[in-house]
C-alpha beads as a LAMMPS data file, in Angstrom:
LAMMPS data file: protein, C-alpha beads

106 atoms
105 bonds

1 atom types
1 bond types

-500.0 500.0 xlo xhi
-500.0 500.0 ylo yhi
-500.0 500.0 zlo zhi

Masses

1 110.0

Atoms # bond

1 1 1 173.409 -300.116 70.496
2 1 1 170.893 -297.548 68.722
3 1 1 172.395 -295.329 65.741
4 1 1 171.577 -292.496 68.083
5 1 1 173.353 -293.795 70.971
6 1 1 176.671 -294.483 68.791
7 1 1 176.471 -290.396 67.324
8 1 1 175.926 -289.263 71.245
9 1 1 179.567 -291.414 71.912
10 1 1 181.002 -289.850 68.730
11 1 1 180.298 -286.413 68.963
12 1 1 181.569 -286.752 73.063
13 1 1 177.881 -285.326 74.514
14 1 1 177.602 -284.970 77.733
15 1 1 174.437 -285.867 79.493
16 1 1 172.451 -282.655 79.359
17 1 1 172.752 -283.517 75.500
18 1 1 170.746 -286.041 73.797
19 1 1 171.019 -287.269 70.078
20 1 1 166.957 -286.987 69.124
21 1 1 167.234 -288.072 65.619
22 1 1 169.126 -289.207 62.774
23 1 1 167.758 -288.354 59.034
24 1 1 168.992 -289.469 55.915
25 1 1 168.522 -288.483 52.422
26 1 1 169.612 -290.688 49.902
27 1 1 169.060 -288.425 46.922
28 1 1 170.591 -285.512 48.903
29 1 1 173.241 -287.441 49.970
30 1 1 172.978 -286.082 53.674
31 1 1 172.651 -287.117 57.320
32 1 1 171.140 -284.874 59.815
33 1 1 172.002 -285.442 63.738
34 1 1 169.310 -283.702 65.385
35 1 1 170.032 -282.827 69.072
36 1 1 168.617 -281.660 72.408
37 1 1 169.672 -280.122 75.436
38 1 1 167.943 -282.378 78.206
39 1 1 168.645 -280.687 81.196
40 1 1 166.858 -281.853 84.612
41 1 1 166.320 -278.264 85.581
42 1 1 166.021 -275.123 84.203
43 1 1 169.685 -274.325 85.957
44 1 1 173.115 -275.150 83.595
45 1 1 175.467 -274.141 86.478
46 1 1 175.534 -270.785 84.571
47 1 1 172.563 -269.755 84.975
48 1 1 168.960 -270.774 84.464
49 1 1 167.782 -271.346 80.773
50 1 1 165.928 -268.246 79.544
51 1 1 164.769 -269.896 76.268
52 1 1 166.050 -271.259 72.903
53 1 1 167.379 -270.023 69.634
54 1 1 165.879 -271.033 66.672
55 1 1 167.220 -274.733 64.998
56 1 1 170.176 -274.224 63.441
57 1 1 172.889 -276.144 61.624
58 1 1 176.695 -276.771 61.831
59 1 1 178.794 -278.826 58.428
60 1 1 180.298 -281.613 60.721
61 1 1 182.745 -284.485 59.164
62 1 1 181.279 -286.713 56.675
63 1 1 178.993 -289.615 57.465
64 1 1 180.647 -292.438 54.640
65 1 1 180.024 -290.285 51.522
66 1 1 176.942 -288.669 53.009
67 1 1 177.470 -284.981 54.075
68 1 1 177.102 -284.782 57.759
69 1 1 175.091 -282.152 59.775
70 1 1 174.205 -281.260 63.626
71 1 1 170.971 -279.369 64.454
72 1 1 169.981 -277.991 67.628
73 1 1 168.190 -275.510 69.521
74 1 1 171.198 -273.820 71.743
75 1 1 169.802 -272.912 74.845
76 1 1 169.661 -269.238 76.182
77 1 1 170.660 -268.748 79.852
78 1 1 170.226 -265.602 81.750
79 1 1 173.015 -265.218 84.340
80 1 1 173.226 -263.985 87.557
81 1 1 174.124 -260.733 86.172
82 1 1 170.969 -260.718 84.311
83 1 1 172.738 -260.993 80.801
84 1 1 171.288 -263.475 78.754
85 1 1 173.926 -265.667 76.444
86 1 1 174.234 -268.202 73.953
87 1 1 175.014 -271.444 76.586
88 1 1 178.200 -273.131 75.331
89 1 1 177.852 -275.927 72.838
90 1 1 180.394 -279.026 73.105
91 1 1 180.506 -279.323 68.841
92 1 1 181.531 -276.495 67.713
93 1 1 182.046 -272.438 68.845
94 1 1 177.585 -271.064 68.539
95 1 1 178.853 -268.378 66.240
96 1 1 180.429 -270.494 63.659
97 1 1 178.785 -272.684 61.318
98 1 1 181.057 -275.641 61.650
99 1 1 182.239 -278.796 63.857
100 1 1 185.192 -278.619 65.798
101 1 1 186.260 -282.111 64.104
102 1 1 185.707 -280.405 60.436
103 1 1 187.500 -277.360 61.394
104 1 1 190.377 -279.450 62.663
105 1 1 190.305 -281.467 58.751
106 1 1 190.240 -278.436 57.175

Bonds

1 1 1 2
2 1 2 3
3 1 3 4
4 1 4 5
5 1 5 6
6 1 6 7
7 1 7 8
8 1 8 9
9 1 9 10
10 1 10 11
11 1 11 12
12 1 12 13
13 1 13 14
14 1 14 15
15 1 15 16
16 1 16 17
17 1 17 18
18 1 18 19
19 1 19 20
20 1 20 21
21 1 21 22
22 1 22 23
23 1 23 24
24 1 24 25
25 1 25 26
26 1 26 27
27 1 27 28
28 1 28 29
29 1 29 30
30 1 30 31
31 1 31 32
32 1 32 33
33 1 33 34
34 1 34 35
35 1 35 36
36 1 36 37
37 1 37 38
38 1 38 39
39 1 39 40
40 1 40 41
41 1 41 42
42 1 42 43
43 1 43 44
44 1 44 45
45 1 45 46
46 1 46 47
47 1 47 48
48 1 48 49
49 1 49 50
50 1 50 51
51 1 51 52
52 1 52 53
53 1 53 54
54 1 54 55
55 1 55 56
56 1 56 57
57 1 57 58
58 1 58 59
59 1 59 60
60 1 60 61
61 1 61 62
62 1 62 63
63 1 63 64
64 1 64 65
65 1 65 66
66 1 66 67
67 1 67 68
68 1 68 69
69 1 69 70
70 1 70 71
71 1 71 72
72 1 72 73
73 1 73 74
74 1 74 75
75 1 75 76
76 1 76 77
77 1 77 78
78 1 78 79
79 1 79 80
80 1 80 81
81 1 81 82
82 1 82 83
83 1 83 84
84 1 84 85
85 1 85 86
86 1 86 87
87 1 87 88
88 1 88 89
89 1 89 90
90 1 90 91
91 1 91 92
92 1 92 93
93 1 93 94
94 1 94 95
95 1 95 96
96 1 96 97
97 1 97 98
98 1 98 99
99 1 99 100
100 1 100 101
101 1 101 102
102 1 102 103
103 1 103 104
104 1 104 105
105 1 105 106
């Protein structure tokens, strides 16, 4: 199994969300889980994807004694209202800038 395929399992992604990339840093002491939103379509079910934020990051548990970090482009979908939104992430809430799983530790 590929290191990316074993984050995609541990962070429960669904499949519209792909694990790109993995980076470490050995004199930073971090890991970086870089994902996508791979969606077939433009539609989410919520409404078609508008565009993307910029790359951002979220403090997730600890890889080992590496600090751990998720980056990702959250899509934008505009809604049949016309209101465009943030779509929902499945690691953490898009306004925070924290895992679910660290927030629980904490």
């Amino acid at each position: 199994m590929k290191i990316e395929e074993h984050y995609k399992i541990l962070l429960h992604l669904d499949l519209n969300w792909e694990v790109e990339s993995i980076n470490f840093s050995h004199e930073q002491e971090t890991v970086v889980v870089k994902i996508t939103y791979q969606s077939a379509t433009n539609y989410t079910g919520k409404g078609r994807i508008y565009d993307y934020r910029k790359p951002r990051q979220w403090r997730h548990l600890d890889t080992l004694q590496y600090k751990t970090y998720i980056e990702a482009r959250v899509p934008r979908i505009k809604d049949k209202k016309g209101q465009i939104r943030s779509l929902d992430i499945p690691w953490a809430e898009v306004s925070q800038r924290h895992s679910y799983l660290l927030e629980k530790k904490l």
